[in-house]
ZAMARGU-4260 file (C-alpha; in steps of 0.2 Angstrom, whole numbers, plus 5000, padded with zeros to 4 digits):
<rodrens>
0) 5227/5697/5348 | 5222/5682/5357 | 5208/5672/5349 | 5195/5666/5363 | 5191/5649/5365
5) 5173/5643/5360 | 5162/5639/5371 | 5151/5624/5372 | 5135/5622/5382 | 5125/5605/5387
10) 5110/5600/5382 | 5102/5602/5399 | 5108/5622/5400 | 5103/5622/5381 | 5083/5617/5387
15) 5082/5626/5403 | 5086/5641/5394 | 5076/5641/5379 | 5063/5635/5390 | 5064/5652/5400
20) 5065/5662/5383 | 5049/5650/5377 | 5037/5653/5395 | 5042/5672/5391 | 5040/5675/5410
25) 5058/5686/5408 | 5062/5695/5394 | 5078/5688/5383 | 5088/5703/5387 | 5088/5695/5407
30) 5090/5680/5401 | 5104/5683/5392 | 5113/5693/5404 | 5109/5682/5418 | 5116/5668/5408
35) 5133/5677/5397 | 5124/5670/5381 | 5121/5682/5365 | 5103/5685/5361 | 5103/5677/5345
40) 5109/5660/5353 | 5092/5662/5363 | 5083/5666/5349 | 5089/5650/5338 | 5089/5640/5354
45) 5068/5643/5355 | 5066/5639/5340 | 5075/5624/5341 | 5065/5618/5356 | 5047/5624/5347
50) 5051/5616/5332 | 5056/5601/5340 | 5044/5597/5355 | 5031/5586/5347 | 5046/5574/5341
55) 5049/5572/5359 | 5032/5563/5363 | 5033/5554/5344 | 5050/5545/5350 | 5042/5535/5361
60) 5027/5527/5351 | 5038/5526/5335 | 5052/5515/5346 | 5037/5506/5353 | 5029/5500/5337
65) 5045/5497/5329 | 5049/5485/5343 | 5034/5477/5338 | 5036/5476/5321 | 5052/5470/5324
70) 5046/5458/5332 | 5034/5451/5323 | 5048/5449/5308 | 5060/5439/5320 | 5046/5427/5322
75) 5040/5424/5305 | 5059/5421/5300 | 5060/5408/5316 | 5046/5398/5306 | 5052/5399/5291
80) 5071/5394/5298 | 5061/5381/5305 | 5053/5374/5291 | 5066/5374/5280 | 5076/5364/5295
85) 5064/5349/5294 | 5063/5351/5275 | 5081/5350/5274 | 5082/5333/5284 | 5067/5326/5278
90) 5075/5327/5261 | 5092/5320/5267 | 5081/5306/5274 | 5076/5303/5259 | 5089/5304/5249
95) 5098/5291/5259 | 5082/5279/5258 | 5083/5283/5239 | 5103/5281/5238 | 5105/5297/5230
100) 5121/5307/5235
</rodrens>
């Protein structure tokens, strides 16, 4: 007996799929035989999709505030690199007007 090789399906087919079973406009059993899939690969699949669709919209504004706070952190550590620069020299300075090694 031969065994048959696994398929694998994109994301894309994955979506537009479970976006069918999701509208509900054709039943799963169409769907399915349209398709070669097994119901229960559509079923999962819709859930997947419902369970995830408001983490598609979050994405964005999650990314976008991060980018700020990242930011925000760069900068504060620039000033502080800075200021620890002219410390650096101005003690050096010093020490050379002091003669201390």
């Amino acid at each position: 007996m031969t065994k048959r090789q696994r398929r694998t399906h994109s994301p894309e087919f994955k979506a537009r799929v479970a976006l069918e079973a999701l509208k509900g406009i054709k039943p799963i059993h169409e769907i399915v035989s349209s398709n070669e899939i097994h119901p229960v690969q559509v079923s999962q699949w819709k859930k997947e999709l419902q369970a995830n669709m408001a983490a598609i919209f979050e994405r964005k504004n999650a990314a976008d505030q991060g980018a700020k706070d990242d930011e925000k952190k760069i900068e504060r550590l620039e000033r502080k690199v800075g200021q620890l620069v002219i410390e650096r020299d101005w003690l050096a300075k010093k020490s050379k007007e002091l003669g201390i090694d």
